[in-house]
N, C-alpha and C positions, 0 to 999 in steps of 0.2 A: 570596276564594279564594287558598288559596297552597299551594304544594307543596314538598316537602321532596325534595330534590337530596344523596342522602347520598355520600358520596367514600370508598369501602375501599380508598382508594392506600395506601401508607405513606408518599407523597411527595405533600403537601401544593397544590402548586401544578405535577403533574406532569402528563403527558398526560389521565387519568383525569378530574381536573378539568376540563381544556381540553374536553374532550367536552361535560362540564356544564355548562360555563360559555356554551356557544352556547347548549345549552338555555335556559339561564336569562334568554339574551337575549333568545331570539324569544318566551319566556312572557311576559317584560316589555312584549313589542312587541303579543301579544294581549291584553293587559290584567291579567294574568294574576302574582301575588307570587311569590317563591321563594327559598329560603334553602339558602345549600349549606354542609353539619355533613360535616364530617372526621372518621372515626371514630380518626384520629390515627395516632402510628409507635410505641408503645408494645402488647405483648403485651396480647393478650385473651381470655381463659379462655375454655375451651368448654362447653358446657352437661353437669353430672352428673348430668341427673337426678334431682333432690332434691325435687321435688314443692313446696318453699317457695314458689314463685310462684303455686300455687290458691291460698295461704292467706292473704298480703299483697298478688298483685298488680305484686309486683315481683321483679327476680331476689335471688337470695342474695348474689351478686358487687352491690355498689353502685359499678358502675363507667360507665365510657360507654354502657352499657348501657341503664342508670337515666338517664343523665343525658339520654338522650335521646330517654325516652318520653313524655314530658310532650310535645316538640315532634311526636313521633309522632300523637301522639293529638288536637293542635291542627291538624294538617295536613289538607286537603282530599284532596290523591292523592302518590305518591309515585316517584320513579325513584335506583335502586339500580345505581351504575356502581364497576366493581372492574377491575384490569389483570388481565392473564392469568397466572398461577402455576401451571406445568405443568397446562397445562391444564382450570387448575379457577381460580372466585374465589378471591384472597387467602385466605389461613389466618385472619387479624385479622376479614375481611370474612365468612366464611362463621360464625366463633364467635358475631361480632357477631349474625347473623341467625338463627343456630338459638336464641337465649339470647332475643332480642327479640321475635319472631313466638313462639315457647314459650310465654314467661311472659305473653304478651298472649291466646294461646287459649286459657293455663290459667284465668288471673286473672279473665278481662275480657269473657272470651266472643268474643276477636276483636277487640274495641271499636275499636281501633285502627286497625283494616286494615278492616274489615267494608264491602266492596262499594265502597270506593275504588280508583278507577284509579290504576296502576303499571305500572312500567317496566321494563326493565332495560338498562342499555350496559356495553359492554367493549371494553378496547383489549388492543392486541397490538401487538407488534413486525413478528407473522408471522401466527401459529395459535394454532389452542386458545380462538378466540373462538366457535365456537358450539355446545362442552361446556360452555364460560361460562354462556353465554348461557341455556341451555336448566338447566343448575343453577339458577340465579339466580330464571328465571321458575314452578320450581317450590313456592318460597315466597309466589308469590301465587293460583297453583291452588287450594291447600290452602285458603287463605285467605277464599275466595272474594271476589276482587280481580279487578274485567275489567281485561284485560292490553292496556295501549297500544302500539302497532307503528307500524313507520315502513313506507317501502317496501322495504326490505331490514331482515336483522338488525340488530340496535341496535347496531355496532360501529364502533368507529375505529383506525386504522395507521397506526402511528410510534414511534421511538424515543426521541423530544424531543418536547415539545408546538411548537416549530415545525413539526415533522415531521407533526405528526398536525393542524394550519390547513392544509398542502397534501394531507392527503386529502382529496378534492373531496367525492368522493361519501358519504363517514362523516362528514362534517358537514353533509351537505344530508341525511342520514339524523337527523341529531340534532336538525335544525331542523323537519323535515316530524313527529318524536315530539312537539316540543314543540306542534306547531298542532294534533298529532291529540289531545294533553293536552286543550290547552285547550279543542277540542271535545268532547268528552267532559265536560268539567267545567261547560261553561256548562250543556250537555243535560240534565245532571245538575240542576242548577239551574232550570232550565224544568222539570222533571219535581215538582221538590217546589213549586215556586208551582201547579203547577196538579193539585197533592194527588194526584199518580200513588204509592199505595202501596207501599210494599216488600216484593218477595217474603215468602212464607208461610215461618217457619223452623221448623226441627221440630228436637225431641233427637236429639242425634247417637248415633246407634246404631253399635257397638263389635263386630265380630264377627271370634275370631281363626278361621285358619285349621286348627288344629291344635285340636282336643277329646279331650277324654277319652270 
């Protein structure tokens, strides 16, 4: 089992990290694999709407995007941590995930995400961590992705990642996400050795609000 730890910092090794990085440890400590993908400090197009991705499966943009579905779709569950940018995720980080989660329900039917556990965390200096918070977790609603919780919001405070190893409590929040992970994920795994079938799924039915 291993879960994918994606970083929407633009700074590579910055507080955002440091969040993941406990994760990553106490997953290591339940037994548990984990790989943290930087989606980098380099500008990342937003999705146009160009419909390409029902018909190859991947986006039009063959950018980090692409490059990171394969690891997507090899993953077990997922947690998505981004700082705070006026009080929303990163711009880099939200393009990444309308373009990704997109072309994966156009493509794939979901494949990707389909009833895997996810996450979300976010730091802050101050605020604006649980419009984060609560954007972030709305990409795995859709999804239909059961959403892992800690005892409090997925969040952590500080302006340096030293700053943010003396939030006490936003790192015992990141470590109680990752045991509630890795429960979930073994559960998961006791449910398919003992042939517990997967919800009934049906065509998704489209209905706008507006008729002629």
């Amino acid at each position: 089992m291993k879960v994918l730890l994606v970083n929407g910092s633009p700074h590579k090794n910055g507080c955002t990290y440091t969040a993941l990085d406990e994760i990553a440890g106490t997953l290591a400590d339940e037994g548990i694999d984990s790989e943290i993908y930087w989606v980098g400090a380099q500008p990342v197009a937003g999705c146009i709407g160009c419909g390409n991705c029902a018909k190859t499966g991947e986006c039009v943009f063959d950018d980090v995007v692409n490059a990171c579905r394969e690891k997507a779709r090899a993953a077990d569950a997922f947690v998505f941590g981004s700082p705070v940018h006026y009080a929303a995720a990163s711009g880099a980080l939200t393009s990444f995930m309308d373009r990704l989660f997109y072309s994966e329900a156009c493509g794939n039917g979901g494949g990707a995400f389909y009833l895997k556990p996810a996450a979300a965390i976010c730091s802050a200096r101050r605020a604006g961590t649980t419009a984060t918070f609560d954007q972030l977790n709305k990409y795995f609603a859709i999804s239909q992705m059961p959403i892992v919780s800690s005892r409090y919001w997925n969040m952590v405070h500080g302006k340096t990642p030293d700053q943010v190893k003396k939030d006490a409590e936003g790192m015992q929040c990141m470590r109680m996400l990752a045991r509630n992970m890795a429960y979930l994920l073994k559960c998961k795994a006791a449910a398919e050795k003992a042939d517990v079938p997967l919800p009934k799924r049906e065509k998704t039915e489209y209905t706008n609000f507006i008729r002629d």
